[in-house]
C-alpha positions as CSV (number, residue, x, y, z in Angstrom):
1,X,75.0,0.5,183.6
2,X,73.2,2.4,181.1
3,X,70.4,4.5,182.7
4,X,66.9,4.1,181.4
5,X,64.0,7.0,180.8
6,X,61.2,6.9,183.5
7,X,58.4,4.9,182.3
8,X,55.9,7.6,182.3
9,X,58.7,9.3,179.4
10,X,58.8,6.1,177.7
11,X,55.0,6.1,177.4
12,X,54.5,9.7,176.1
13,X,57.1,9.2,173.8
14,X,55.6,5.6,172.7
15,X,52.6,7.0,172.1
16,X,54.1,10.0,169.7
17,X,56.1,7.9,167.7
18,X,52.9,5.6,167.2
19,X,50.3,8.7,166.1
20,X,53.6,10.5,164.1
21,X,53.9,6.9,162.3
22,X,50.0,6.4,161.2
23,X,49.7,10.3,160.8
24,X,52.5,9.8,158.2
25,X,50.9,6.4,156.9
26,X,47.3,8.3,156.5
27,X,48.2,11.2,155.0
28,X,51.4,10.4,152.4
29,X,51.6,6.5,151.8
30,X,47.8,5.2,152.1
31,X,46.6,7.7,149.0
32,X,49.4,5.7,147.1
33,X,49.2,2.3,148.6
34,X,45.2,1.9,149.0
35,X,44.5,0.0,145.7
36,X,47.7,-2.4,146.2
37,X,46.1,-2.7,150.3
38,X,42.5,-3.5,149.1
39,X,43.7,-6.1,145.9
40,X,45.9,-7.9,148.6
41,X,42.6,-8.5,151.1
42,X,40.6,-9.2,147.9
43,X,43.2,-11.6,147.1
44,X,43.1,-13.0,150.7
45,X,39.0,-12.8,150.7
46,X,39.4,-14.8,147.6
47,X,42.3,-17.7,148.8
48,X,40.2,-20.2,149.8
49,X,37.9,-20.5,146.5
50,X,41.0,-20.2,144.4
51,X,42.7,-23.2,146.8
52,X,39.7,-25.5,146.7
53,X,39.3,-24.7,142.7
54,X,42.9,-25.6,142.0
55,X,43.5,-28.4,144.4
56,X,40.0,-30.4,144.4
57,X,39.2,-29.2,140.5
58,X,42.6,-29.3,139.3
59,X,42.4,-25.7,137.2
60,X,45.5,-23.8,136.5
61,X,46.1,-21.3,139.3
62,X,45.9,-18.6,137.3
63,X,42.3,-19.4,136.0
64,X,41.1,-19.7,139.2
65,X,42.4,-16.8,140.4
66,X,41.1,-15.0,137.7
67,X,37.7,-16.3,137.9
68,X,37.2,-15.9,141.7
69,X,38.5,-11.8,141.4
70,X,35.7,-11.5,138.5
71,X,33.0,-12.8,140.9
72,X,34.4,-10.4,143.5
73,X,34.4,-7.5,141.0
74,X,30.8,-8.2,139.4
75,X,29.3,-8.7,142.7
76,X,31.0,-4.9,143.9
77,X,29.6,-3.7,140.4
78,X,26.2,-5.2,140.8
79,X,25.8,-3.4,144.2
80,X,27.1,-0.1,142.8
81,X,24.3,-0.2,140.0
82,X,21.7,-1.3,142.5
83,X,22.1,0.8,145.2
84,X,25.1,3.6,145.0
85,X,23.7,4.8,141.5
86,X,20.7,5.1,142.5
87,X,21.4,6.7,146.2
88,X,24.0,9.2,143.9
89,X,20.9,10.3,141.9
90,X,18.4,11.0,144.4
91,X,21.5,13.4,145.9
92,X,22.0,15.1,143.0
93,X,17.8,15.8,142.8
94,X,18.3,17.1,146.5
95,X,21.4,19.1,146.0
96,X,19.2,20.9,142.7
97,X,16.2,21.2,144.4
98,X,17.7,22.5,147.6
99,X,16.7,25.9,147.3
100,X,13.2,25.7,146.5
101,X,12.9,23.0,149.8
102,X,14.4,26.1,151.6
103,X,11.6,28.1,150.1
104,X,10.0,28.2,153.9
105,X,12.6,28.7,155.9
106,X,12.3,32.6,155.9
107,X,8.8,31.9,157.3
108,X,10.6,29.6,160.2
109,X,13.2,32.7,160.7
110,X,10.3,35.1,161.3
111,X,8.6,32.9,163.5
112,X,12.1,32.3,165.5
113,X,12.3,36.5,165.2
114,X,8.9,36.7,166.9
115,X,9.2,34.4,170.0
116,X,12.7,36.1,170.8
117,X,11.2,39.2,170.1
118,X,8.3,38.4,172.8
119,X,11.2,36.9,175.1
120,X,13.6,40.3,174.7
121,X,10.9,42.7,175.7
122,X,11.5,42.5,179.8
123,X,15.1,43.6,178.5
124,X,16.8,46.9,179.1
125,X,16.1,48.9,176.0
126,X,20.2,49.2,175.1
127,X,20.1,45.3,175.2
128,X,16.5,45.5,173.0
129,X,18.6,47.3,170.6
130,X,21.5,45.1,170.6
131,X,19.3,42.0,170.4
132,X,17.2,43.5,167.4
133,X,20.4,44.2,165.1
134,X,22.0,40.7,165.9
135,X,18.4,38.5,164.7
136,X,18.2,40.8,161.5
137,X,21.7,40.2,160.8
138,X,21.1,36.2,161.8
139,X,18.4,36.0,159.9
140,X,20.0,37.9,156.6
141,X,22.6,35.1,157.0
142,X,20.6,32.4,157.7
143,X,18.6,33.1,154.5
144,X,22.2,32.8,152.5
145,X,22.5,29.1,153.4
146,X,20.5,27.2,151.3
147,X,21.8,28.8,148.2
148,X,25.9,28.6,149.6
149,X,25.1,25.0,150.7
150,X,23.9,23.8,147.3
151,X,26.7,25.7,144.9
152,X,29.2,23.9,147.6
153,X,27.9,20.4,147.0
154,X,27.4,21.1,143.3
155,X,31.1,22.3,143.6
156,X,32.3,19.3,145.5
157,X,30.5,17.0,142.7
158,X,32.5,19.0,139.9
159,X,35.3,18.5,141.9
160,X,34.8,15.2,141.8
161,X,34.1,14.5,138.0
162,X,37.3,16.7,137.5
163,X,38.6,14.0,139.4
164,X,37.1,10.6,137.9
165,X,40.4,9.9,135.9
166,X,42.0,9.6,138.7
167,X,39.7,7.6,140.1
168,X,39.3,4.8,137.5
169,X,43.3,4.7,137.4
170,X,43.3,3.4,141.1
171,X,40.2,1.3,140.4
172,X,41.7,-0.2,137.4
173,X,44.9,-1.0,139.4
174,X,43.3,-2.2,142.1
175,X,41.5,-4.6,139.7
176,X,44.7,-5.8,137.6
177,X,46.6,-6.1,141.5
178,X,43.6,-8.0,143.0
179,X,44.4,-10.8,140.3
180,X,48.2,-10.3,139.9
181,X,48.2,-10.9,144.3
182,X,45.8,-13.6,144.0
183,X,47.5,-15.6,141.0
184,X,50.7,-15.3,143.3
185,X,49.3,-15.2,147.0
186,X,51.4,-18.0,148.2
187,X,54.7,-16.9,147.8
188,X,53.4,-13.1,148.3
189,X,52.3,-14.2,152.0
190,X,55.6,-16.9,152.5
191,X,57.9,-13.5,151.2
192,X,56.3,-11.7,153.8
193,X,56.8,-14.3,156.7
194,X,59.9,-14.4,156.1
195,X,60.7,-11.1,157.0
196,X,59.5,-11.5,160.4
197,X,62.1,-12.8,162.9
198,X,61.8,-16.3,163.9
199,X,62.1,-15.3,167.6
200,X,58.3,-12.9,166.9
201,X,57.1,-15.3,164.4
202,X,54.1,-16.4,167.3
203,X,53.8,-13.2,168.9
204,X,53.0,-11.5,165.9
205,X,51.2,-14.5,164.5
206,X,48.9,-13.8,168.2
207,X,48.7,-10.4,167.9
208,X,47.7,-10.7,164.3
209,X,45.1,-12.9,165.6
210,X,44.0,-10.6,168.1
211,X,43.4,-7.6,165.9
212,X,41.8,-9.0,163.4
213,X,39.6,-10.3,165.8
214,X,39.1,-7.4,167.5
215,X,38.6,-5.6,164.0
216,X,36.5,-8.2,162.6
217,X,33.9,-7.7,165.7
218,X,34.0,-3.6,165.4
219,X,33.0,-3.5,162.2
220,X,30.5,-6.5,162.1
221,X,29.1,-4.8,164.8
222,X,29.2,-0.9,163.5
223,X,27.5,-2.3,160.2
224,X,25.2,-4.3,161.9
225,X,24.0,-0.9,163.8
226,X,24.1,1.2,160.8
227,X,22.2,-1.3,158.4
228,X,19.7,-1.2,160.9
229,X,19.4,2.4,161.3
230,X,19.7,3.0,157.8
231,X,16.3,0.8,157.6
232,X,14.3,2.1,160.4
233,X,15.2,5.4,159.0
234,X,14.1,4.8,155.1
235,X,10.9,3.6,156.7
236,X,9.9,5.9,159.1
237,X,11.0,8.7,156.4
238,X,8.9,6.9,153.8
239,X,5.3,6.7,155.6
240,X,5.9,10.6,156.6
241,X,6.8,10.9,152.6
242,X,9.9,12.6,152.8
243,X,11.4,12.9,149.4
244,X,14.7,11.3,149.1
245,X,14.2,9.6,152.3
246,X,17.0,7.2,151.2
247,X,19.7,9.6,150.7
248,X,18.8,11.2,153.5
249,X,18.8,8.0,155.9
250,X,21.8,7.2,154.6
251,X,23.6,10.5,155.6
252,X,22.4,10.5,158.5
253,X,22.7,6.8,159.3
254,X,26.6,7.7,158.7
255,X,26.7,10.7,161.3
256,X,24.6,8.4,163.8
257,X,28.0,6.1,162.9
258,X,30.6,8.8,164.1
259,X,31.4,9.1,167.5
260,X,30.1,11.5,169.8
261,X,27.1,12.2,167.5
262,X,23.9,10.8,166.8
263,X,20.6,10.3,164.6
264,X,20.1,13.5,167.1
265,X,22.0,15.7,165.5
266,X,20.0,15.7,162.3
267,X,16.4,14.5,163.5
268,X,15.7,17.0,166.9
269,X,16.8,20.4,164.6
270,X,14.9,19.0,161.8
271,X,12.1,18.5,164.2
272,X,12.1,21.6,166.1
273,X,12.2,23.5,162.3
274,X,9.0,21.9,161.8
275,X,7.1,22.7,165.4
276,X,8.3,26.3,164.3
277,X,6.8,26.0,160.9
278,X,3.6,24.8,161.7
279,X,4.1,21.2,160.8
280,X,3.1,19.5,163.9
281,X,2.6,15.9,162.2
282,X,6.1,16.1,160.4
283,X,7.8,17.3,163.9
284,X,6.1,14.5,166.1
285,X,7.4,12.1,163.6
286,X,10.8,12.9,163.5
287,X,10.8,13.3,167.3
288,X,9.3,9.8,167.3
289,X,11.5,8.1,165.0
290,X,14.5,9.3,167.2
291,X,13.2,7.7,170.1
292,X,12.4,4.6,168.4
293,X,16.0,4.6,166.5
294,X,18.2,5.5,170.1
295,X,15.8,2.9,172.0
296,X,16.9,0.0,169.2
297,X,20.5,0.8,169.0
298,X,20.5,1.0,173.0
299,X,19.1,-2.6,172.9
300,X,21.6,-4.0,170.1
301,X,24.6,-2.1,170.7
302,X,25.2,-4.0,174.3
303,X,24.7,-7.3,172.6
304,X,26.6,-6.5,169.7
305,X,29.7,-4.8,171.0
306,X,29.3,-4.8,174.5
307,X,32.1,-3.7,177.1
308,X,34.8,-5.9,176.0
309,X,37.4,-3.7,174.5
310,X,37.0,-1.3,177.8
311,X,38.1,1.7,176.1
312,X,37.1,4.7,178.5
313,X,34.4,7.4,177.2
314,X,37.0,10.6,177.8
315,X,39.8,8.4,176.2
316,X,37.9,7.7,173.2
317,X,36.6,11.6,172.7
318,X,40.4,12.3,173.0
319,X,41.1,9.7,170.2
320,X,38.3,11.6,168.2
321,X,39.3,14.8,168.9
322,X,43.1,14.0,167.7
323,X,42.0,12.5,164.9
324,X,39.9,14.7,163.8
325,X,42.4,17.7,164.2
326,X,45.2,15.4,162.0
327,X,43.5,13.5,159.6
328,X,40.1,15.5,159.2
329,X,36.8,13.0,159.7
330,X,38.4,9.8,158.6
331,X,40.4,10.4,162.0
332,X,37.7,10.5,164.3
333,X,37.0,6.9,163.1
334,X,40.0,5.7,162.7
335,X,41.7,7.0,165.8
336,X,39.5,5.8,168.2
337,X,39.3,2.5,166.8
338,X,43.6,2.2,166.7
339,X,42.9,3.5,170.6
340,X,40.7,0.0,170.5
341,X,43.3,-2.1,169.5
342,X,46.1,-0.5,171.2
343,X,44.1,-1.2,174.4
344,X,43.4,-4.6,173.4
345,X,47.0,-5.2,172.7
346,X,48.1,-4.1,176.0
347,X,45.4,-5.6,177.7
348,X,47.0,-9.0,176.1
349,X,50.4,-8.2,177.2
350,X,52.0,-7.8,174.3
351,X,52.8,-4.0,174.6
352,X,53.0,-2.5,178.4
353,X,51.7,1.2,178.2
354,X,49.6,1.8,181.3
355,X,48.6,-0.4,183.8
């Protein structure tokens, strides 16, 4: 009788062969296979106005294909122009002007200098000394950063016209694929049936179900919060009149997005640099605007994702953490959200990892 591993074994090494597999799939085979991914759900987006054309209006396949993967492409077009053009130009305004928007931050640093000066003088005079050297040092750094920050975005944007051919090669394919899977998505998706086993043909039809449920909900829901903070945001940045208010809710609408952190993380230091300055009214408003920002989200994020995929605090911070350390940013999303439908698949019984 062949002897089996202890299920704790079987587990850990389960769970490595699952983060070696999409640390593989992330890193090698999704830049490769991302416009081919995206024109197949464009194609599956677009199935059942390219079945009701050809079956109740009797068009050729192929024009209805054709025609429903234009509308698709013109309406991701039209929302480039409208709102990614114009978001793209107010960063670049910000990235230029960065510097002279620094212009008071040395006052800030020798306001900082002058409260921990006041705070160090009960100190031994060896620490005094000590303390002194490290805030002129901090503060010869500190006035480095506006200047390093924008030559490293303008550098990143270089970087990124250097690589636009690239770009519009994958766009192009994705555009010629999108009507290519479309025109043949009935045999694409029979082909692909058929290389399931009959004997899994309903569990993976269920868990199919079950994750795109599950996925369906997350990101309903995690658009749903950051639409909402992206707009309570531009607003409450607009009656302050902070220039490029958009740009800059949008950023920070994303962090708010990532795990762990929040509209905090950019709103309080912003805040506290403004009591510092002087600029009480500003500082009050961004302290105001957080409160009124974590008090909504605290109210919708309950109803809109509430507790039902169950995934611990510590275990998601660990997903995050992992993700993060193999995959970079994109990993702290997409790690904890595998963690979500791992637990939701063994919740379901279809994969016994923990109890």
């Amino acid at each position: 009788m062949e002897k089996r591993w202890p299920r704790p074994a079987r587990v850990c090494l389960w769970a490595l062969g699952t983060a070696a597999a999409v640390w593989v799939f992330l890193k090698f085979l999704l830049p490769c296979l991302w416009p081919f991914l995206l024109a197949f759900l464009t194609a599956a987006v677009c199935e059942p106005a390219v079945g009701f054309l050809s079956d109740r209006c009797h068009l050729r396949r192929g024009i209805a294909s054709a025609f429903c993967v234009l509308v698709i492409l013109a309406s991701l077009v039209g929302f480039f122009l409208l709102v990614v053009v114009r978001l793209a130009d107010e960063a670049v305004g910000l990235l230029e002007e960065l510097p002279q928007l620094a212009a008071g931050l040395p006052e800030v640093l020798r306001r900082v200098e002058l409260l921990l000066r006041r705070a160090a003088e009960s100190v031994p005079a060896g620490v005094r000394e000590y303390l002194d050297g490290a805030m002129r040092a901090a503060g010869e750094r500190a006035a480095e950063i506006p200047a390093a920050l924008s030559a490293w975005a303008l550098g990143k944007l270089r970087a990124a016209a250097a690589g636009a051919p690239g770009t519009l090669l994958s766009l192009a394919t994705y555009a010629i694929g999108s009507f290519f899977i479309s025109a043949g998505f009935p045999s694409i998706r029979a082909f692909l049936a058929r290389q399931v086993p009959a004997s899994l043909g309903k569990t993976v039809h269920s868990v199919k179900e079950d994750i795109l449920d599950g996925a369906g909900k997350w990101l309903r829901a995690e658009t749903a919060l950051l639409g909402v903070t992206f707009l309570e945001l531009t607003a409450a940045f607009t009656v302050m009149g902070v220039e490029y208010g958009a740009v800059i809710a949008l950023l920070t609408a994303l962090i708010d997005a990532l795990p762990v952190f929040g509209t905090g993380a950019v709103l309080l230091p912003w805040a506290a640099v403004n009591f510092i300055a002087g600029d009480t009214r500003r500082g009050w408003g961004l302290a105001i605007t957080y409160l009124l920002v974590t008090i909504v989200r605290q109210c919708l994020e309950p109803k809109l994702i509430g507790d039902q995929f169950g995934v611990a605090p510590a275990a998601a911070l660990l997903a995050m953490y992992t993700g993060f350390r193999l995959c970079g940013v994109a990993g702290m999303v997409l790690f904890p959200f595998g963690l979500m439908l791992l637990n939701q698949m063994n919740t379901k019984g279809y994969i016994k990892l923990w109890k």
